[in-house]
C-alpha positions as CSV (number, residue, x, y, z in Angstrom):
1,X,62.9,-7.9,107.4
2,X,63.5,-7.0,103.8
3,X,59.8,-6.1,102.9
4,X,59.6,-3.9,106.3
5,X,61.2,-0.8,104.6
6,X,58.9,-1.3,101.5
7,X,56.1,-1.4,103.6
8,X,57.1,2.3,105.2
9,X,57.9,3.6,102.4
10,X,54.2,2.5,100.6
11,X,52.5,3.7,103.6
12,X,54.2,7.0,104.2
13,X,53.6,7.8,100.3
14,X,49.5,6.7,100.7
15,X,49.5,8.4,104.0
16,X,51.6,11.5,102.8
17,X,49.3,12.2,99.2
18,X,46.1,11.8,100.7
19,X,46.2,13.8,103.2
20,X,48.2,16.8,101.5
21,X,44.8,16.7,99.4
22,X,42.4,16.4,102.3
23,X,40.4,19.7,102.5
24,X,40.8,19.6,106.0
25,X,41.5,23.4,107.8
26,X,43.5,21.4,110.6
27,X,45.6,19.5,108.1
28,X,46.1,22.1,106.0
29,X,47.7,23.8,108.9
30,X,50.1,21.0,109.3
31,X,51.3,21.0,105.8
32,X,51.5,24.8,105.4
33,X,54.1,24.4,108.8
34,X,55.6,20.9,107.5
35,X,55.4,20.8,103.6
36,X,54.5,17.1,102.1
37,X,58.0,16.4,101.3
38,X,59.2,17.0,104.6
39,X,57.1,15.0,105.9
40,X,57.3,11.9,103.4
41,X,61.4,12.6,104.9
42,X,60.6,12.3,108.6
43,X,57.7,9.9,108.6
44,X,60.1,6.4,108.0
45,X,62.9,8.0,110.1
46,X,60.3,8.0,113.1
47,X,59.8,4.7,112.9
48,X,63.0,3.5,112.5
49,X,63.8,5.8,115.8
50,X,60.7,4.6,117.9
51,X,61.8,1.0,116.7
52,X,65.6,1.4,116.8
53,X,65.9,-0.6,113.7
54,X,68.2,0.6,110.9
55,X,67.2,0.4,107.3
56,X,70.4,2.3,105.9
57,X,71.7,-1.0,104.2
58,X,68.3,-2.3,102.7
59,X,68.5,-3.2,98.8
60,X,65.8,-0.3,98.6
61,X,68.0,2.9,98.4
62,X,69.5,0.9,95.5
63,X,66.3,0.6,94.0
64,X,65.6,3.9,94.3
65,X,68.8,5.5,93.0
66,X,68.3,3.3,89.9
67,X,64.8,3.7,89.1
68,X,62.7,5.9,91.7
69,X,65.1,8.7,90.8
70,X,65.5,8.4,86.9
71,X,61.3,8.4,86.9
72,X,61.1,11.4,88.8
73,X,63.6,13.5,86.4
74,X,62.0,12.5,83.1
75,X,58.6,12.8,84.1
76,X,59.1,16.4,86.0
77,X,61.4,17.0,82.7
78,X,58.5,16.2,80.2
79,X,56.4,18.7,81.9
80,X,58.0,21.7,79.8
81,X,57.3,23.1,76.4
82,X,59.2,25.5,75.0
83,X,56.3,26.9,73.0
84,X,54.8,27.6,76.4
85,X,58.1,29.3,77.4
86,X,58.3,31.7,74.6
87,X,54.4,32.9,75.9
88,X,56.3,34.3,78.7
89,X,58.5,36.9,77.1
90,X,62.3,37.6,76.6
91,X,63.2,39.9,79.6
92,X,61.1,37.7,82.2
93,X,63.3,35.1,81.5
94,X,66.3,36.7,81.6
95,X,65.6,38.2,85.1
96,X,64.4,34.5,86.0
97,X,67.8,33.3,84.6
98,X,69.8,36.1,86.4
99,X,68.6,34.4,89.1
100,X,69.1,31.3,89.4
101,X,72.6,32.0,88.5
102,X,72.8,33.6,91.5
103,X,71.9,31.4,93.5
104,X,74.2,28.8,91.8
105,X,77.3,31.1,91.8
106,X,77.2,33.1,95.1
107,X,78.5,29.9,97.6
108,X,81.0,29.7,95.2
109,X,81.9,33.5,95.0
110,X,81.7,33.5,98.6
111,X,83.8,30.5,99.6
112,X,86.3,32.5,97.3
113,X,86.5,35.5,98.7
114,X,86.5,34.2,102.6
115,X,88.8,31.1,101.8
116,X,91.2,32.2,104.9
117,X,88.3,32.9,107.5
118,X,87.7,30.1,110.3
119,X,83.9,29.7,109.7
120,X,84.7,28.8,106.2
121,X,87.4,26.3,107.3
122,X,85.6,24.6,110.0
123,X,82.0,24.8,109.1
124,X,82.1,24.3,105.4
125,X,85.3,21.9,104.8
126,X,86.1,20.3,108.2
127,X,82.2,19.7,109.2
128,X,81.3,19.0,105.2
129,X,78.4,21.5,105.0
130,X,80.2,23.1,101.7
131,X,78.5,19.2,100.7
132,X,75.0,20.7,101.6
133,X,75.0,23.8,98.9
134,X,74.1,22.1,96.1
135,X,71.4,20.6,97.5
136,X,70.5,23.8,98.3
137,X,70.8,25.2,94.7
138,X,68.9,22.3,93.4
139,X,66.0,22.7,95.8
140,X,66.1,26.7,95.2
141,X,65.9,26.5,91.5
142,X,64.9,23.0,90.6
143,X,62.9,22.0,93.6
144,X,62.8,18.7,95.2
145,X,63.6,16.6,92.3
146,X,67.3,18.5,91.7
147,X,67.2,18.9,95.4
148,X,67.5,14.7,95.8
149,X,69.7,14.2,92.5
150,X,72.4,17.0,93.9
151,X,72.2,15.0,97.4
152,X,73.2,11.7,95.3
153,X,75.9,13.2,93.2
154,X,77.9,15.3,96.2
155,X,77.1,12.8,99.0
156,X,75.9,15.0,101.1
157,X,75.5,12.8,104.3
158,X,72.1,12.7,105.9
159,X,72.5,14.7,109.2
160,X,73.7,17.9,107.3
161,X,70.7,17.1,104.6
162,X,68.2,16.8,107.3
163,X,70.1,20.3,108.5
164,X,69.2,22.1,105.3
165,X,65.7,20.6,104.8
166,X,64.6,22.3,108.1
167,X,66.8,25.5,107.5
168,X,65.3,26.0,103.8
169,X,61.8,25.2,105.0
170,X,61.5,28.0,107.3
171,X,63.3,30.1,104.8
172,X,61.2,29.5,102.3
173,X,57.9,30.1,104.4
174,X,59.0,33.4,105.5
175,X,60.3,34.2,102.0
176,X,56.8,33.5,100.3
177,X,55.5,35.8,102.8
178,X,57.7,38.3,101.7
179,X,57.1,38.2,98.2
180,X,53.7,37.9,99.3
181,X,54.1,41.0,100.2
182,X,56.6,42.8,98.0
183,X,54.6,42.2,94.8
184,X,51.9,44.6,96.0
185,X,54.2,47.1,96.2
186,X,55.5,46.8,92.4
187,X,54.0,49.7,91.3
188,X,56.0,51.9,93.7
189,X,58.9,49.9,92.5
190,X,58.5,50.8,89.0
191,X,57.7,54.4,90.2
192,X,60.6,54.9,91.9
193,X,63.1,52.8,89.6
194,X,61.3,54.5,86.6
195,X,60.3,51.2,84.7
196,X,58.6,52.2,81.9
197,X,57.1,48.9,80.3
198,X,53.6,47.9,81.5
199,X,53.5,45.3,78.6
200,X,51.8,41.9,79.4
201,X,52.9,38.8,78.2
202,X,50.7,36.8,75.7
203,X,48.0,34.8,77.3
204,X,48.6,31.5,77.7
205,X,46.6,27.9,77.7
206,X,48.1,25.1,79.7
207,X,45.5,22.7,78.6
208,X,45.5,20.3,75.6
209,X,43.1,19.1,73.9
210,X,43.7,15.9,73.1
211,X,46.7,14.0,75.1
212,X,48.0,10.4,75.6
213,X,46.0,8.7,78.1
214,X,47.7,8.2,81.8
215,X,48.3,4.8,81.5
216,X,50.1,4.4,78.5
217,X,52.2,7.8,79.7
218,X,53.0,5.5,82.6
219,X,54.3,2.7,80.7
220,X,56.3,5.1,78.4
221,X,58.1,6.2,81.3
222,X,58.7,2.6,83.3
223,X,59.9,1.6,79.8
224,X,62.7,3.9,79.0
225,X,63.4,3.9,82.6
226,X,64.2,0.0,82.9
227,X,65.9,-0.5,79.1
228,X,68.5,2.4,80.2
229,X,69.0,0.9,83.5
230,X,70.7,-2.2,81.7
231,X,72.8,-0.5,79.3
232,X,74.2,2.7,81.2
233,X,75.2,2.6,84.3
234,X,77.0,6.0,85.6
235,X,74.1,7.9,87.6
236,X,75.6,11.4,86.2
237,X,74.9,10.2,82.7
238,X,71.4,9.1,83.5
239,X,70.8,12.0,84.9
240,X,71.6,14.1,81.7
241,X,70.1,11.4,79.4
242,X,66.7,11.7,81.2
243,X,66.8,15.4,81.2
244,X,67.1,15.1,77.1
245,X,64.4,12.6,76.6
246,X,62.0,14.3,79.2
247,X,62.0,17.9,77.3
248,X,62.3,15.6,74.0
249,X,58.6,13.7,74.9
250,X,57.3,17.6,76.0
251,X,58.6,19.4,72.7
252,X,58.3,16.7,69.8
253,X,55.5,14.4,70.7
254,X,52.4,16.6,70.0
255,X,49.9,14.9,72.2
256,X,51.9,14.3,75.1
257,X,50.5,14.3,78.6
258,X,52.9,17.3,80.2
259,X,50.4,17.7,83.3
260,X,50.1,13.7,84.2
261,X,53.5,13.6,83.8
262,X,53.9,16.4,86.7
263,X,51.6,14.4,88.8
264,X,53.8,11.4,88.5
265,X,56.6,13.6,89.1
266,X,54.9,14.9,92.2
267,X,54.7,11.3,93.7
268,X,58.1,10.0,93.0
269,X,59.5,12.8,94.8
270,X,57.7,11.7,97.8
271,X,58.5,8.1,97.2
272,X,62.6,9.0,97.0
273,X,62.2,11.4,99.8
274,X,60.0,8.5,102.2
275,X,63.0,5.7,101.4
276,X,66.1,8.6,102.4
277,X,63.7,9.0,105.1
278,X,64.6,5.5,106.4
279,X,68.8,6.2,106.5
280,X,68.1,9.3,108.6
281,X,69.2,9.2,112.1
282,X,67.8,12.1,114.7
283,X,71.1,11.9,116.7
284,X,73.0,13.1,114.5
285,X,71.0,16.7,113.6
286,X,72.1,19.8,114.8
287,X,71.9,23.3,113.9
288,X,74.2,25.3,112.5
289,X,73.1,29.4,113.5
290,X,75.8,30.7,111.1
291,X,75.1,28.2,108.2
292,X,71.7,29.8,108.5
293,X,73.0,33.3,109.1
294,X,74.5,32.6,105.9
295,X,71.5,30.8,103.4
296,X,70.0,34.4,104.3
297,X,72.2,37.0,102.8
298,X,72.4,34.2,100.0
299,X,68.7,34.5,99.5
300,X,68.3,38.2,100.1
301,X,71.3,38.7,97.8
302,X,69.5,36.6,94.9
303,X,66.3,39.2,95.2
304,X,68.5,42.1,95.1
305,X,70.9,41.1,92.1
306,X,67.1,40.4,90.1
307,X,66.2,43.6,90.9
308,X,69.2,45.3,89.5
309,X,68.5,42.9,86.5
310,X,65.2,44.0,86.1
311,X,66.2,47.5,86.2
312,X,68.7,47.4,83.6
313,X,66.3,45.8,81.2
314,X,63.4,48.2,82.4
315,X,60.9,45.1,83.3
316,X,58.0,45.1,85.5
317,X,59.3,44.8,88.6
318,X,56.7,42.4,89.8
319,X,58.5,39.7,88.2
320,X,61.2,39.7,90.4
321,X,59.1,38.2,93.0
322,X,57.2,36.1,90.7
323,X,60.7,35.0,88.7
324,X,62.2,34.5,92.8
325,X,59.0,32.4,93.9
326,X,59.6,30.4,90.6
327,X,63.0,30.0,91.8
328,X,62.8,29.4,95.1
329,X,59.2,28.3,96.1
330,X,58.3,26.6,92.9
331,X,54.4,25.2,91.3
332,X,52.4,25.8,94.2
333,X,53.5,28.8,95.2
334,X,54.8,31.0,92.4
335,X,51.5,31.4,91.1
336,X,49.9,32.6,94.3
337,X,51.9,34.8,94.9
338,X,51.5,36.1,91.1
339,X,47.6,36.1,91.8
340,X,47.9,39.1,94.4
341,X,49.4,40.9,91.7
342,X,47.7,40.0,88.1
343,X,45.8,36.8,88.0
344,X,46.4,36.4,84.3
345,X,49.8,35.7,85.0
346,X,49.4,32.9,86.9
347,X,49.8,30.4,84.0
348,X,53.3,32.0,82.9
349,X,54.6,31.7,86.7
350,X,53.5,27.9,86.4
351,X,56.1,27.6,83.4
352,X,58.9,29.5,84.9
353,X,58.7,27.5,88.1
354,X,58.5,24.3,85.5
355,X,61.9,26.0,83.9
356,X,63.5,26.0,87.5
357,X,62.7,22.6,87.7
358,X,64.2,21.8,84.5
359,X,67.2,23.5,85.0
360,X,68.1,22.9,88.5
361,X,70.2,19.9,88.8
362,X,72.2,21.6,85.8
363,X,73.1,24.8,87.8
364,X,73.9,22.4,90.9
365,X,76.2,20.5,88.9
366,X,78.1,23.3,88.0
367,X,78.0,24.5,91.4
368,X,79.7,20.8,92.9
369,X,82.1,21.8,89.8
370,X,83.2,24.9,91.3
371,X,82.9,24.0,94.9
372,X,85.2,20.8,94.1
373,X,88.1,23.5,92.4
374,X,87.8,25.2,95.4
375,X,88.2,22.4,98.2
């Protein structure tokens, strides 16, 4: 019974990768309506439901927390350079930043203000979904790896995580349509706002060439992984420590493999997403209208506050939807949306979306902070 969940969890990840990668016009459909890591999320909870078995007490969640997780921080966290970051330009990043501290502030601001209203009573404290923002803010501006962290260090039980995976999926789908769209119309913006600065950012190479090979990468990582595991033990400190030592390997070893390293990244989040899969129970979802009423003036209010930013430092205003997509849709999408506007900046929208992923689960933490103060 033991080896059951492992054997899920290894064919939902096979199952999962492969066929996100199949050049298949009918699969692609399916993942562009249920993203990979959705999926990798629902696949072991269908089994468990068609089976009735429960696998919410197997010795794999502990394996997971204790390794699967730790791998997936330091090798998405070894993805960044900051001599990549500086190609990007000052006042890009600063309407980047002004947004994910947006998104990482406004529950909080918002919670304040409406502290005495019944939705906030009964919705956020009495049926726990305050325990669902900072899963949120990590999936906004980190993506999936702060996204699963967050859920670890706020508890956020699984119905209400479930919840906000299929409220920020169709969020997000609409959203990049949006900026799909609202990037074409930058010009007009800096017409109208009377932006003044058509400077491009320098170009940028994302290639090396000459880096450690995959395998020893691999090792490197498994390594420092397992030797931490047995001398620190509080998952908020491995957290931080394998944050350091990721953007450590990226910045001070000179051949290191940043894009393998995103690759493994890539699959671990799949592998910690399959094995929460398997604690999931359908029964308990449900959908909250006004939770999702509420995610949208979040999000809508995160595009306008950038804008304002932008404005003030008299930036291009296509990088508000290239600095949001970053945010908010991340790798894959962030530079497609940046091709419709300038192709060339397609490799700086890779390394702001890398930024959001290395500075999520720090803007979530302080986001548990604040909610905690206020509950």
């Amino acid at each position: 019974m033991d080896a059951i969940p492992w054997i899920i969890t290894v064919f939902t990840v096979t199952a999962v990768y492969y066929l996100d990668r199949w050049e298949n016009k009918y699969i692609k459909s399916v993942f562009d309506l249920v993203p990979a890591i959705l999926l990798a999320y629902l696949i072991p909870a269908c089994v468990s439901y068609f089976f009735d078995v429960d696998f919410s007490n197997n010795n794999i969640h502990s394996y997971s927390k204790d390794f699967f997780i730790p791998l997936a921080i330091i090798s998405v966290m070894s993805s960044l350079s900051f001599k990549q970051l500086k190609s990007v330009g000052f006042k890009p990043i600063v309407v980047f930043a002004a947004g994910s501290m947006f998104i990482a502030l406004f529950p909080v601001l918002f919670v304040s203000v409406f502290s005495s209203a019944d939705w906030v009573n009964n919705t956020m404290v009495l049926n726990q979904y305050w325990m669902g923002i900072p899963p949120i803010v990590g999936g906004w501006i980190g993506g999936s790896t702060s996204q699963l962290v967050l859920k670890e260090l706020v508890g956020c039980p699984e119905s209400i995580f479930l919840t906000i995976l299929v409220m920020d999926n169709i969020l997000v789908n609409i959203w990049t349509i949006l900026m799909f769209q609202g990037i074409k119309g930058s010009s007009k913006l800096n017409n109208w706002f009377g932006i003044t600065d058509n400077k491009m950012p320098e170009e940028l190479n994302l290639t090396k060439d000459k880096t450690m090979s995959s395998l020893v990468t691999i090792i490197f990582f498994i390594g420092l992984v397992v030797a931490f595991h047995f001398i620190i033990e509080a998952f908020v400190v491995k957290v931080v420590l394998f944050s350091i030592l990721g953007l450590c390997l990226s910045n001070f070893f000179k051949n290191w493999n940043s894009t393998f390293s995103l690759k493994i990244g890539g699959i671990m989040i799949i592998v910690v997403m399959a094995v929460l899969g398997l604690k999931l129970q359908f029964s308990s979802f449900g959908f909250d209208v006004p939770f999702f009423g509420f995610l949208l003036i979040w999000l809508v209010g995160h595009f306008i506050f950038t804008i304002l930013v932008a404005k003030l430092l008299n930036v291009n205003m296509a990088w508000v939807p290239i600095a949001s997509m970053a945010n908010v849709g991340g790798i894959a999408t962030a530079p497609a949306v940046t091709a419709a506007y300038e192709k060339k900046w397609m490799p700086h929208a890779i390394v702001l979306a890398i930024l959001s992923m290395a500075t999520g689960t720090f803007w979530g933490m302080l986001t548990i902070y604040l909610l905690r103060l206020q509950f």
